[in-house]
N, C-alpha and C positions, 0 to 999 in steps of 0.2 A: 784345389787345395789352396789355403792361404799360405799366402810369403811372410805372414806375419811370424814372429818366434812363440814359443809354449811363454813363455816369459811376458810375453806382451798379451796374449789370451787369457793367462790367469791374474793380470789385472795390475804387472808391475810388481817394484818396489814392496806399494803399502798393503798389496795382498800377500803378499809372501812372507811379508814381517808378522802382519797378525797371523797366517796359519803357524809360521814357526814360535811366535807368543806360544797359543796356543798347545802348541804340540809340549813344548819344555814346561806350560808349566804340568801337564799331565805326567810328566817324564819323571818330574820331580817330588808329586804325589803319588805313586805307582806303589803297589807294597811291594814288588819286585826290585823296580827297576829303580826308585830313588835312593835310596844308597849310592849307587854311580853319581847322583847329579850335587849330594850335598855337600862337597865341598868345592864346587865348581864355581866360577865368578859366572853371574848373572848376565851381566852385560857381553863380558868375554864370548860367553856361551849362545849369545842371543843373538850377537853381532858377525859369529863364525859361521853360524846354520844359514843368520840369513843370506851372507857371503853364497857360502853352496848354494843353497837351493836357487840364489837368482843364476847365479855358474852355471849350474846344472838345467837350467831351461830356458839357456839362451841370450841370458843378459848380456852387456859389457862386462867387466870384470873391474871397472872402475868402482866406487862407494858412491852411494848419489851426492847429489850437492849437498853441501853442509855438511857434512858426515867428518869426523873425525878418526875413524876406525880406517886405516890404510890397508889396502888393500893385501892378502896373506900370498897370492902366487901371481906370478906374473903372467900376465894375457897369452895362451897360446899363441904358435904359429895361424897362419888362415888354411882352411882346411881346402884343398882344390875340389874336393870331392860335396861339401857343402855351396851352394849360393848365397 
């Protein structure tokens, strides 16, 4: 099994950014589900998801370089149970 994280397998950053592009803007098209997204700030909304989903598979929890979107929750503990 690789040591590497899901985060580094689906390609970083700049894959994660375009699937979460992608996913909001369908969110915001949706005949269901746009209504939730139309009064949401774009950026706000683009820059939170991508937040999570790099969170959620593994990233740092820093914002990559250049980024001016500071970071929403502070770096967990280390997990003794992960390497």
């Amino acid at each position: 099994m690789s040591s590497d994280t899901l985060y580094s397998r689906l390609g970083g950053h700049e894959a994660i950014a375009a699937v979460s592009e992608g996913l909001l803007t369908r969110l915001k098209t949706d005949a269901q589900l746009g209504r939730f997204w139309q009064k949401r700030g774009d950026e706000v909304c683009a820059a939170k998801s991508i937040e999570f989903l790099c969170a959620a598979t593994g990233a740092c929890h820093a914002p990559p370089a250049g980024s001016n979107v500071p970071p929403s929750f502070p770096a967990p503990p280390p997990n003794p149970l992960r390497p």
